[in-house]
N, C-alpha and C positions, 0 to 999 in steps of 0.2 A: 636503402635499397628500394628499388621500384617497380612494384607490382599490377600487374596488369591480366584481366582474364577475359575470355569472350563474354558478349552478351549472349543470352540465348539465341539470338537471330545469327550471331557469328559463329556459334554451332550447330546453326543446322546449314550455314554456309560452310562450315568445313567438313562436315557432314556428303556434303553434296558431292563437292571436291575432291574427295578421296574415292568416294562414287565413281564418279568420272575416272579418274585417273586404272581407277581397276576394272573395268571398261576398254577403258581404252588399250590397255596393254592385253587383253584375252583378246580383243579383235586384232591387235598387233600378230599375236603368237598364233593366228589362226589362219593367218593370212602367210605364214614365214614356214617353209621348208623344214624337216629336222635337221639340217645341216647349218640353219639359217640360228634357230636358236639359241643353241650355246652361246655364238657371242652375241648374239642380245640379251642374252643373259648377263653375260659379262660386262657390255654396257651399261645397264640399267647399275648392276653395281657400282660400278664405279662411280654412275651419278649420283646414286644412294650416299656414297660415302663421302662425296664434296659436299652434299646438304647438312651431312651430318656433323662435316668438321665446321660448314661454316656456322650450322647454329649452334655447335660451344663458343664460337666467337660472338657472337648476339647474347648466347647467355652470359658472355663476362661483362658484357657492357650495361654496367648500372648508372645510377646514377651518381656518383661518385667519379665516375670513370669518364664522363660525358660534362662535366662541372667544366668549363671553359671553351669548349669546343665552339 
């Protein structure tokens, strides 16, 4: 299996990033009507939930799994 972790510099890169991103969605929600929210609510979910199936598919891929590709 093959393991891999930030450097420190790549945490505070993701650090930042997450920043940004929560940021960016209070200026969204502040800018959007209450009728407007729900479904960006419901959006963001469901974008939530393709990140999250697609990185179980990242975390299957070891190295084993990537051996000929």
């Amino acid at each position: 299996m093959l393991r891999i972790s930030l450097t420190e510099k790549g945490a505070e890169v993701l650090k930042f990033h997450e920043l940004f991103h929560k940021n960016m969605v209070k200026s969204i929600i502040g800018a959007l009507s209450s009728d407007e929210i729900e479904p960006f609510a419901k959006a963001l979910s469901s974008i939530s939930s393709f990140f999250k199936a697609y990185d179980n598919v990242i975390n299957y891929v070891n190295e084993d799994n990537i051996k000929g590709m």
